[in-house]
C-alpha positions in Angstrom: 2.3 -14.6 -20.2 0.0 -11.2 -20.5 -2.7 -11.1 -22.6 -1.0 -8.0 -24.3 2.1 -10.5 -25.5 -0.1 -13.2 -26.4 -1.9 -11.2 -29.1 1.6 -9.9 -30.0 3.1 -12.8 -30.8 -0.2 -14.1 -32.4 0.0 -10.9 -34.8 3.7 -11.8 -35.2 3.0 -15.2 -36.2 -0.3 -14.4 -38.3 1.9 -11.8 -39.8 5.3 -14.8 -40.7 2.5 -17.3 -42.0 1.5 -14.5 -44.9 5.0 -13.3 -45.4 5.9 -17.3 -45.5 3.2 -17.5 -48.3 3.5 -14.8 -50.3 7.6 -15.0 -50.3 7.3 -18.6 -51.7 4.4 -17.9 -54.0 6.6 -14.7 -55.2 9.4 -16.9 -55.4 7.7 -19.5 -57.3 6.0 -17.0 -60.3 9.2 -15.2 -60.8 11.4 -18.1 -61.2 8.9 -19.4 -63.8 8.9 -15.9 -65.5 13.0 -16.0 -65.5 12.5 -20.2 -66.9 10.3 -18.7 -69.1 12.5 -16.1 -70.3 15.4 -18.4 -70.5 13.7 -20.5 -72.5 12.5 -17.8 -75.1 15.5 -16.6 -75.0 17.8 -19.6 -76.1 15.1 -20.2 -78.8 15.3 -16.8 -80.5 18.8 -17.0 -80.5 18.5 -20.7 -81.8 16.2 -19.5 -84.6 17.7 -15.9 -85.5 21.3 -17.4 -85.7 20.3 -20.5 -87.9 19.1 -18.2 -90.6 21.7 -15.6 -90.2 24.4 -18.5 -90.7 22.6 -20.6 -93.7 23.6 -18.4 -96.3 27.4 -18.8 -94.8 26.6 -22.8 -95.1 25.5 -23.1 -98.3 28.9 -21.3 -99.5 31.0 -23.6 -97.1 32.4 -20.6 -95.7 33.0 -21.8 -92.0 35.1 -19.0 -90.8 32.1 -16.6 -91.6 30.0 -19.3 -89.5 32.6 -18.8 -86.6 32.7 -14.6 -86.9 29.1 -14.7 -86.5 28.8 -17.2 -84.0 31.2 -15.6 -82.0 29.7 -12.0 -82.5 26.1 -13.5 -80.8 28.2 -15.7 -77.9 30.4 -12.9 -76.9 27.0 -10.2 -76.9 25.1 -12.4 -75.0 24.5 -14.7 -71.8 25.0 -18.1 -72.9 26.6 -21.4 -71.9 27.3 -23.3 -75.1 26.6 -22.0 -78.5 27.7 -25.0 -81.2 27.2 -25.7 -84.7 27.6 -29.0 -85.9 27.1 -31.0 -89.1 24.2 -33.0 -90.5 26.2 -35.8 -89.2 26.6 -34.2 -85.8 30.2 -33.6 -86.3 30.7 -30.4 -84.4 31.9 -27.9 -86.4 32.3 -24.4 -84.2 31.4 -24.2 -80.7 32.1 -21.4 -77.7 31.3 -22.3 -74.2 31.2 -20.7 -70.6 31.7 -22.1 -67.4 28.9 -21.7 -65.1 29.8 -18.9 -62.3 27.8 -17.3 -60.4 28.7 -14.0 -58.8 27.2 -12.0 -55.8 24.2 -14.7 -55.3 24.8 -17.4 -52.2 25.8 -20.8 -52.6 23.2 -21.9 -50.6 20.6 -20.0 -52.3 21.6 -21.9 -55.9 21.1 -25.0 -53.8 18.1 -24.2 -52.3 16.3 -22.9 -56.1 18.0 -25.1 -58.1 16.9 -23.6 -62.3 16.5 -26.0 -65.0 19.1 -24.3 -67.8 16.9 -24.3 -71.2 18.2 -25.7 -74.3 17.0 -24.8 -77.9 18.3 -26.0 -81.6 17.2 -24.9 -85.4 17.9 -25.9 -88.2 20.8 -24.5 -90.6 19.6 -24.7 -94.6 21.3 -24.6 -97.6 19.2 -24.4 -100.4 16.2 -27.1 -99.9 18.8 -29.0 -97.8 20.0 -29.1 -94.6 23.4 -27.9 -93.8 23.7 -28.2 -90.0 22.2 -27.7 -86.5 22.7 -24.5 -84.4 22.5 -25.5 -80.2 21.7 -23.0 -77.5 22.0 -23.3 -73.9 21.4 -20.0 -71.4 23.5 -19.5 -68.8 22.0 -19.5 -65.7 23.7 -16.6 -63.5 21.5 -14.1 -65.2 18.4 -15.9 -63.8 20.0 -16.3 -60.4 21.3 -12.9 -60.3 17.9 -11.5 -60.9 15.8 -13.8 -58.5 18.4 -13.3 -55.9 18.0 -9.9 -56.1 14.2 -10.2 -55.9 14.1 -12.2 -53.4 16.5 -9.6 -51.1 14.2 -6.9 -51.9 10.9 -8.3 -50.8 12.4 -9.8 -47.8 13.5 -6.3 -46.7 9.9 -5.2 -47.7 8.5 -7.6 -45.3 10.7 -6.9 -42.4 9.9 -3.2 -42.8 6.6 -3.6 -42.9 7.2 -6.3 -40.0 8.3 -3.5 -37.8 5.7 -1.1 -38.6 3.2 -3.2 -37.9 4.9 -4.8 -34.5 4.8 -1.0 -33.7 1.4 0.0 -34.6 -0.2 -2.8 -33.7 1.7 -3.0 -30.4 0.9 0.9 -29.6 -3.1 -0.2 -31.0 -3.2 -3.0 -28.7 -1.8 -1.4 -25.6 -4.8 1.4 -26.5 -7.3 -1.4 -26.8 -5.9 -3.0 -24.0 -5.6 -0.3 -21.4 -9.0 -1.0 -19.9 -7.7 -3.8 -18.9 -5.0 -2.5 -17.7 -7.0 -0.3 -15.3 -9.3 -3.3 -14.7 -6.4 -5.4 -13.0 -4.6 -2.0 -11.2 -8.8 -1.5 -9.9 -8.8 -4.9 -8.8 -5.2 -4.4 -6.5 -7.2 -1.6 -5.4 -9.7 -3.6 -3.9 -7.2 -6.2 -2.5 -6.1 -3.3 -1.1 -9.2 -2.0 0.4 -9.3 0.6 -1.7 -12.0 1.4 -4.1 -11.9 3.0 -7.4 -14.4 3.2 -9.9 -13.6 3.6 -13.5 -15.3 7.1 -14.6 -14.1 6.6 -18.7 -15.8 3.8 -20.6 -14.1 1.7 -23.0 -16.2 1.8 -26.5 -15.4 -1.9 -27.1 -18.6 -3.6 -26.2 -16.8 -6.8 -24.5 -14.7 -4.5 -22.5 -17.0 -2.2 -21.6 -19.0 -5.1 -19.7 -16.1 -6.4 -17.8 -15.9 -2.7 -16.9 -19.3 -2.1 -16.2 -19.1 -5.0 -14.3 -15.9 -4.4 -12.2 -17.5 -1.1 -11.2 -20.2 -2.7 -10.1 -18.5 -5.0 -7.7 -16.1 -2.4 -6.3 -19.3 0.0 -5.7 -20.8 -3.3 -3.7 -17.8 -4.3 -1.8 -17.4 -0.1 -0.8 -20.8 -0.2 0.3 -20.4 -3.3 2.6 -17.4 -1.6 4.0 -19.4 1.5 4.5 -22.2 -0.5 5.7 -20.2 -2.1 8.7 -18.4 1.3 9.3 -22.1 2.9 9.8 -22.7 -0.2 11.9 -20.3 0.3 14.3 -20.1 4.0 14.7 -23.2 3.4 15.4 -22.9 0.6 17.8 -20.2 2.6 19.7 -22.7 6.0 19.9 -25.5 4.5 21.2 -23.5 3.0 23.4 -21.2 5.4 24.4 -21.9 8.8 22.8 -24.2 11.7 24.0 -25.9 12.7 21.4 -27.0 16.0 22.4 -23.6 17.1 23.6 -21.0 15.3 21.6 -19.2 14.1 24.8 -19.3 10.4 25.8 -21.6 9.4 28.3 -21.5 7.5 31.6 -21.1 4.6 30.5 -18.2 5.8 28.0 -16.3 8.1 31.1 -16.8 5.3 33.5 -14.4 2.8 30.8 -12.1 5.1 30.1 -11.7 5.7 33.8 -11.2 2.7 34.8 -8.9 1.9 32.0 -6.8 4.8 32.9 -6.6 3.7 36.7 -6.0 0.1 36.9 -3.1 -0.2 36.0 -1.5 -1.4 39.5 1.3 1.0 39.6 3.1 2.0 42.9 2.6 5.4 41.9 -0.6 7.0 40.2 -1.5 10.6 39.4 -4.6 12.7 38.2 -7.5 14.5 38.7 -11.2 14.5 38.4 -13.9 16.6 38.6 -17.8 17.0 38.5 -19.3 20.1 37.0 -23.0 20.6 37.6 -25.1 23.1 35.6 -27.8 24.4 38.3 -31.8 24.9 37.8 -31.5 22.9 34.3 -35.2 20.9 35.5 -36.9 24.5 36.0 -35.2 26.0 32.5 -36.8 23.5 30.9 -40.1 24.6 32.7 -40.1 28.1 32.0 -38.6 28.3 28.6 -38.8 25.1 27.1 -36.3 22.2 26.3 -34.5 24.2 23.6 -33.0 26.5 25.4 -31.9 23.6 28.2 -30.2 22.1 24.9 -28.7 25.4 24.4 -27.4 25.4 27.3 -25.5 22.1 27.6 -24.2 22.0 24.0 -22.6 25.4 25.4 -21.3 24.3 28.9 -19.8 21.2 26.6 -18.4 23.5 24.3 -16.9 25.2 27.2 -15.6 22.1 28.9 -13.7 20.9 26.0 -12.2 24.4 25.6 -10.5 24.5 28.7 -9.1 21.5 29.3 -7.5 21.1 25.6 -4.3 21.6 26.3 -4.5 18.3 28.7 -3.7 15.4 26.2 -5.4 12.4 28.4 -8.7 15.1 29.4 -12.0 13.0 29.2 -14.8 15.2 29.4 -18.4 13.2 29.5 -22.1 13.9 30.3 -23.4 12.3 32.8 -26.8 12.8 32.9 -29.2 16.2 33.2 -27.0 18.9 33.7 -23.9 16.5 35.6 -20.4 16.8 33.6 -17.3 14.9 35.0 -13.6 15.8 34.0 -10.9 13.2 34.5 -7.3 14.1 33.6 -4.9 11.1 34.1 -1.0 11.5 34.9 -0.8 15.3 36.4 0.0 16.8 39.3 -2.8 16.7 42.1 -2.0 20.6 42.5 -2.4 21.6 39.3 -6.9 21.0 39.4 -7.2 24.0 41.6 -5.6 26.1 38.6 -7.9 24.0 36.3 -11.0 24.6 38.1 -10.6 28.1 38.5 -9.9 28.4 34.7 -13.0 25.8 34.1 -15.1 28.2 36.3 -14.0 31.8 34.5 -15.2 30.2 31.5 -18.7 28.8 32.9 -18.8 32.3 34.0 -19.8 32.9 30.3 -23.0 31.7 30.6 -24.4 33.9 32.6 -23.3 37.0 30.5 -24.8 35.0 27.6 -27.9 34.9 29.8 -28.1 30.9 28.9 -28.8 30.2 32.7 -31.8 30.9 34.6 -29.8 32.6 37.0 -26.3 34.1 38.5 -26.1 30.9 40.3 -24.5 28.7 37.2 -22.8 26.2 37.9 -20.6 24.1 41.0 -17.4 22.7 40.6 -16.3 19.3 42.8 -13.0 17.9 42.2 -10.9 15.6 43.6 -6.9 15.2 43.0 -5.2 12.1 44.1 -1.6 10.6 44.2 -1.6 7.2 44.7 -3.6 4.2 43.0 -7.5 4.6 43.6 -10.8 3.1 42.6 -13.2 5.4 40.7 -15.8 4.7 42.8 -13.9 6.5 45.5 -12.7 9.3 43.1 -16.6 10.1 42.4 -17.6 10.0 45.7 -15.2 12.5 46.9 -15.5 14.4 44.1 -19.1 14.4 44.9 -18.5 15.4 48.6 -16.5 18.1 47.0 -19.4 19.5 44.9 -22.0 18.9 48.0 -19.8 21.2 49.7 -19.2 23.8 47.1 -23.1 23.8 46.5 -23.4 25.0 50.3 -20.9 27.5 50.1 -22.9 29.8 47.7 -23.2 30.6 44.3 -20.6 29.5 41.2 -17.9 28.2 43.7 -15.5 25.2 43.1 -14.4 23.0 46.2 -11.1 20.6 45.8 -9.9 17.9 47.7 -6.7 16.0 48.0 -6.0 12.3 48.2 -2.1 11.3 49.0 -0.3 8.7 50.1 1.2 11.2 52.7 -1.4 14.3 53.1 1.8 16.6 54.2 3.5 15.4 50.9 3.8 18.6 48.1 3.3 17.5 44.3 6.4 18.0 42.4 6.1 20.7 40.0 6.8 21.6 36.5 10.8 22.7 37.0 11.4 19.7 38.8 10.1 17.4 36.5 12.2 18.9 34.3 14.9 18.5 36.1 14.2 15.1 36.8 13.6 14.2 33.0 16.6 16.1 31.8 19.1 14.0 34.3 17.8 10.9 33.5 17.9 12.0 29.7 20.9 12.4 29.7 22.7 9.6 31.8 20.5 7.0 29.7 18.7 5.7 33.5 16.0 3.9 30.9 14.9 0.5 32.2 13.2 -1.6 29.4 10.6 -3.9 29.9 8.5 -6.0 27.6 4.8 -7.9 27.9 4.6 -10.3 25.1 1.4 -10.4 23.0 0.3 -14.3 21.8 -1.7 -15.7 19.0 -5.4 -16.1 19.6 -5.2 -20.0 18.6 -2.5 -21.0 19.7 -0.7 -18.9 22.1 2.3 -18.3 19.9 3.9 -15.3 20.6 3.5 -12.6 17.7 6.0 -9.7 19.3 6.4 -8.5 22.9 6.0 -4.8 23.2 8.6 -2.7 25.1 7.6 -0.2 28.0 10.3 2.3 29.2 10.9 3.0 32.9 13.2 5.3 34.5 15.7 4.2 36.9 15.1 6.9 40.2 18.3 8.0 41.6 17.8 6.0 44.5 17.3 3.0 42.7 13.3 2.6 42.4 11.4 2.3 38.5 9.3 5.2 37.9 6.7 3.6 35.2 5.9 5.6 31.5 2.7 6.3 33.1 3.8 9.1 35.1 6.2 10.9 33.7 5.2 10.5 29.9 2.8 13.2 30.0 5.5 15.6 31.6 7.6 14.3 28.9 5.1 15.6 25.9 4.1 18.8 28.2 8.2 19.8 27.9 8.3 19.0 24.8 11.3 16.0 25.7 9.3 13.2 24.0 11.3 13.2 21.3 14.4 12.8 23.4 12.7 9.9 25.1 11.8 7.7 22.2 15.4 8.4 20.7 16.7 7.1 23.3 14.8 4.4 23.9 15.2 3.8 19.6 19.1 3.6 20.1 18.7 0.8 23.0 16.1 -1.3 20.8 18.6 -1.0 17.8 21.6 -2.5 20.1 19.5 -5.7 20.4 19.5 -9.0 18.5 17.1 -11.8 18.3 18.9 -14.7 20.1 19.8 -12.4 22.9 16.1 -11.3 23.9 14.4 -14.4 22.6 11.6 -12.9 20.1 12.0 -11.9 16.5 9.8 -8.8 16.8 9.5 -5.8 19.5 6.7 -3.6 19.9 7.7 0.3 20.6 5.3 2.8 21.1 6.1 6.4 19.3 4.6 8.9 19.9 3.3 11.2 16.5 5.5 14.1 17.9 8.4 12.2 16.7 7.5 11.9 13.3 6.7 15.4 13.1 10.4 15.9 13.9 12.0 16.2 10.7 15.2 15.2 11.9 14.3 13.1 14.1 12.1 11.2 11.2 15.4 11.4 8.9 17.2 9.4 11.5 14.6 6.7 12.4 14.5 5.8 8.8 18.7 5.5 8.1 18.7 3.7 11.2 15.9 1.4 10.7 17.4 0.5 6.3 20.6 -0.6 8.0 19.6 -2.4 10.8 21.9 -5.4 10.6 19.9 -8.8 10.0 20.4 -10.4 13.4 18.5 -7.2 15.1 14.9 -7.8 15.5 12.1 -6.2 13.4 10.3 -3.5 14.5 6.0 -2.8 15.0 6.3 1.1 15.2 2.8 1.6 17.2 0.9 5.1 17.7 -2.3 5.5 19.4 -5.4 5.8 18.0 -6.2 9.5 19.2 -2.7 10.8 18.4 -2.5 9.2 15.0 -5.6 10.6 13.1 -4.6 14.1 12.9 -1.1 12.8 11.4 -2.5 10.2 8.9 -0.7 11.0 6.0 2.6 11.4 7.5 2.5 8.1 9.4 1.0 6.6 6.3 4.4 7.4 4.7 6.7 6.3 7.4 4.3 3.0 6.9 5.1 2.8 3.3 9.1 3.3 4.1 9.5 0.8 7.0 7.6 -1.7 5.6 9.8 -2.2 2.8 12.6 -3.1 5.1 10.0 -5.6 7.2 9.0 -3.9 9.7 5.1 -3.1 11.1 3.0 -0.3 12.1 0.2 -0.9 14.5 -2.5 1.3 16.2 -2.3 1.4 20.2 -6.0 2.0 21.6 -8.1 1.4 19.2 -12.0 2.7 19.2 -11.1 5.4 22.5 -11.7 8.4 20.0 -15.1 8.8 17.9 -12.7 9.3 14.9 -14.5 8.2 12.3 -13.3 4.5 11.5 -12.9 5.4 7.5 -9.0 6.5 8.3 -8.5 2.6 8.8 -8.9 3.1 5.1 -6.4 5.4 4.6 -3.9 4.3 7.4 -4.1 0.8 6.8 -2.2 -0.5 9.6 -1.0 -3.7 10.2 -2.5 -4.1 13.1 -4.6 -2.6 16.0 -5.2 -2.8 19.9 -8.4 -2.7 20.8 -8.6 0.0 24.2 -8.7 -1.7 27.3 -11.9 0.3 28.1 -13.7 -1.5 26.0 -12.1 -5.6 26.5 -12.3 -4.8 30.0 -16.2 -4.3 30.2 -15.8 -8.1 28.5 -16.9 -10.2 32.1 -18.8 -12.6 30.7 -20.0 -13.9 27.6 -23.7 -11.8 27.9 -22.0 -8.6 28.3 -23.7 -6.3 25.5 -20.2 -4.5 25.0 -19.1 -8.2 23.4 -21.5 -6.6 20.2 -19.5 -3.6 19.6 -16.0 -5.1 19.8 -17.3 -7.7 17.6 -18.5 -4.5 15.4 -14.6 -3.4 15.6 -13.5 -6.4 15.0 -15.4 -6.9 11.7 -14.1 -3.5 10.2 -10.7 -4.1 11.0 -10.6 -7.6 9.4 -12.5 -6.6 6.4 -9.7 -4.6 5.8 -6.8 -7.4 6.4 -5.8 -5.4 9.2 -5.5 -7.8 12.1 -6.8 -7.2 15.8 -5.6 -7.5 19.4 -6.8 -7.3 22.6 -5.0 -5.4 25.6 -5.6 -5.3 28.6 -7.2 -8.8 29.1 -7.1 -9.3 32.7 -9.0 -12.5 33.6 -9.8 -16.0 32.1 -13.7 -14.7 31.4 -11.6 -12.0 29.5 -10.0 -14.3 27.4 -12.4 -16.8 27.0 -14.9 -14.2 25.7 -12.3 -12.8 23.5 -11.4 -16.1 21.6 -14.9 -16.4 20.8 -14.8 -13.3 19.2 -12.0 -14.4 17.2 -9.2 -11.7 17.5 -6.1 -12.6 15.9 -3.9 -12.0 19.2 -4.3 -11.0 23.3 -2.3 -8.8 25.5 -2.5 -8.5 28.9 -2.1 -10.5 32.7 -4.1 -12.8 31.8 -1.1 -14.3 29.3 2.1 -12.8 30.7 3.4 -9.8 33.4 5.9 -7.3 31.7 9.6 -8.6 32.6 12.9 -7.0 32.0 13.8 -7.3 28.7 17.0 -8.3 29.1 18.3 -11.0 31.3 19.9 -9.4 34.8 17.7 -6.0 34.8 15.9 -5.9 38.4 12.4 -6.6 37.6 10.1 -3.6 39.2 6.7 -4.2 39.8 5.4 -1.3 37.6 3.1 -1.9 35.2 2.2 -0.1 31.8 
């Protein structure tokens, strides 16, 4: 029970214990007062009546004796009136029956009145002549304490009311602080933290207030404090300072994470950019301007490649930049590093460089699964030979699987993605993603593949990005949506599935409108959901995927984060977001070799803001049993990757492709 009904019914109570008292004790004094009165009464009468009858006596006139006796019975409230003899030989007498009217029965029982009686003497000369009895009758009394009695009851049950309203309304005023004491405490359960600005003037209250605030303010500030000790972590690991691009060590993991991935097929491009004379700059003008100039040529970087959704653009070191773009065509980095080299162009106008001779461009495109170590060192070939073909020039090289083979283009990915759209060629697959402790599986997440026309699995990996680039994403998680929903739990095995979406989606009002029908009327056999977005696509939508949190959760399903710690968002949106779950980026569990590995700190770092928030924390990408040994010890709720299970065909029957997400 609240406090706020406790002290209600304790005022209630407080409140029947005086109306208890001072009922009786008003009861009490004005039956006594009507006894009283009764009494009085019958003796007056008694008194007044014997002398007003003597003279009647003392003539023997007994008829007179009756008139008058009859006048005072029939004017008054009495029960017997009687004159009798000096013998006691009743002479006259008039008498009522006792009734009652308009008081209870049970009333009479309960205040049972004592009738009074009084007598006088009747003389007749120095003699007596007879004895005049009076009794009251009683219904006058009862009338009149009934009556009472109804009137301060209803006086107390008014004022009853009034005060079960004001005091309720005072107490809920008094009270509130309370109130906002217990919603700032959800708050913090929540991981939210909100400090109470308005001050109760109750000195009790204002502690526990004072106190609360005090507490929230701490716990914010340990939050805030492991934040600022991860971002921190992850920059001096990973982050050029100088710049704002990641370093080596940063592009290097993301490269790799991006390449391995053991596909048939695999796509991209990457680049090295080298700003010339940056040693001599620093000699004749002084380190300054050198800082001006790479903050620019960064500046510029980013710029032109931010229409590519998967660019990484790094600093390497001095004046070395590298550009990888993952999943597009080979053919399309010549366009790119003629666009990249109009804009270095720039800083020769803006007279940043020492001289004309800017920059060299190296860049390598490639078709088929690679190590980076080769990428770089063609791409460095690449640059040697652009550097020795004069000033500002870009060289690009090609590796295929077949060097006569031509890189599809835009229209016929389009084509492609359009035909398979629309006869439904979607392949699912699923990897399934285990408990830390016990290997239990948590959910298996789905991965779409498109069924070729003659017959192979094309893997997400390469034709997602032409998917977002044509603006067909949407189509493509619809589609794959509507074959999720057609599932139940005893036919795939697992009570939850995994589905990536990408933030485009949701954008979609429609699209959005349709998710959430779908999902509040899934029947109860189909499995629940765990709507994932990555990291980097997520942040600029937080709100709107913090409402289609709120809306699927109700009917049991989960939102997670895919990728978790690639971006250097700032973690506070794990605040706002407050996901169920994340994924730590495979860029970062797969620099986990062994148990020394420095990089074990800053996951650890991740880890610890995640799960001071309740949000739990999984590893993909775990490769090899170092991997996952290193990974229990860092005590992440759950572990995706090789090193657990292979993606299979969802459903029993599908030909099982060897592509891999």
């Amino acid at each position: 029970m609240t406090l706020y009904r406790q002290l209600v019914l304790f005022t209630l109570l407080l409140f029947f214990v005086l109306f208890a008292g001072t009922w009786l004790a008003k009861l009490e004094s004005t039956r006594s007062f009507l006894l009283n009165q009764l009494e009085s009464h019958a003796q007056d009468t008694a008194t007044s009546l014997g002398l007003s009858v003597s003279q009647y006596a003392a003539a023997d006139d007994l008829p007179a004796v009756e008139s008058m006796i009859n006048a005072v019975f029939d004017h008054g409230y009495y029960r017997i009136l009687r004159y009798s003899d000096p013998w006691g030989k009743v002479l006259v007498e008039r008498e009522l029956d006792v009734t009652i009217e308009n008081v209870p029965a049970w009333f009479i029982r309960l205040v049972p009145l004592k009738t009074p009686e009084a007598s006088a003497n009747v003389m007749a000369a120095w003699s007596r002549a007879g004895t005049i009895y009076v009794k009251s009758h009683p219904g006058y009394a009862y009338k009149t304490l009934w009556e009472n009695v109804v009137r301060m009851t209803l006086w107390f049950i008014g004022s009853g009311i009034v005060v079960l309203a004001a005091g309720g309304y005072i107490l809920r005023v008094l009270l509130r602080p309370l109130v906002l004491v217990e919603r700032q405490a959800d708050a913090l359960c929540r991981k939210e933290y909100e400090i109470q600005e308005h001050l109760p003037k109750t000195k009790e209250l204002r502690r526990v207030v004072e106190a609360m605030n005090r507490m929230t303010g701490k716990v914010k500030g340990m939050f805030d404090e492991q934040v600022v000790i991860a971002e921190g972590l992850r920059r001096q690991a990973y982050y050029d300072f100088l710049t704002g691009l990641g370093n080596r060590r940063y592009f290097e993991s993301q490269a790799k994470a991006r390449l391995d991935r053991r596909e048939s097929e695999s796509r991209g491009i990457l680049m090295l950019v080298q700003v010339n004379d940056l040693q001599e700059l620093n000699k004749q003008r002084g380190y300054q301007p050198g800082d001006e100039l790479l903050k620019r040529t960064a500046s510029l970087l980013q710029a032109a490649t931010e229409n590519y959704t998967t660019a990484l653009v790094a600093r390497l070191s001095g004046g070395d930049f590298a550009v990888f773009i993952a999943d597009v065509a080979a053919e399309s980095g010549k366009a790119l590093a003629e666009a990249i080299g109009s804009q270095l162009n720039r800083l020769t106008v803006e007279q940043l460089s020492l001289t004309d001779n800017a920059w060299h461009i190296g860049m390598v495109g490639y078709e088929s699964v690679v190590s980076l170590e080769r990428l770089l060192s063609e791409a460095d070939l690449a640059l040697r030979t652009a550097q020795q073909a004069g000033p500002n020039i870009y060289e690009v090289r090609y590796l295929t699987v077949e060097s006569e083979k031509t890189p599809l283009g835009q229209q016929e990915w389009k084509g492609i993605l359009d035909r398979a759209l629309a006869e439904r060629r979607i392949v699912l697959f699923a990897q399934s993603v285990v408990n830390a402790g016990d290997n239990s599986t948590m959910h298996r997440e789905v991965f779409s593949r498109i069924l070729q026309e003659d017959g192979s699995l094309m893997s997400a990996g390469l034709f997602l990005p032409f998917a977002e680039h044509l603006s067909l994403v949407e189509h493509l998680d619809r589609l794959v949506l509507e074959e999720i929903f057609k599932l139940d739990r005893e036919g795939i095995g697992v009570d939850r599935l995994a589905v990536n979406l990408s933030p485009a989606s949701l954008v979609n009002n429609e699209l959005r409108s349709w998710l959430l029908d779908r999902v509040a009327h899934l029947p109860e056999a189909a499995p629940r959901i765990n709507f994932e977005f990555p990291e980097f696509g997520a942040v600029p939508h937080l709100e709107l995927i913090k409402g289609f949190s709120a809306a699927v959760r109700q009917q049991g399903h989960l939102v997670g984060l895919d990728h978790y710690g690639r971006s250097f968002s700032h973690l506070g949106y794990l605040k706002t977001l407050q996901p169920d779950y994340v994924k730590i980026d495979k860029a970062y569990t797969g620099e986990l070799q062994d148990a020394e590995s420095d990089s074990r700190f800053f996951v650890a770092s991740l880890c610890s803001v995640a799960h001071s928030l309740d949000i739990r924390v999984i590893a993909e990408g775990v490769e090899t049993e170092r991997q996952l040994a290193v990974m229990k010890e860092l005590h992440l709720d759950g572990i995706q990757g090789y090193a657990i299970d292979r993606p299979k065909p969802l459903l029993a029957g599908e030909e099982e492709g060897n592509n891999r997400e």
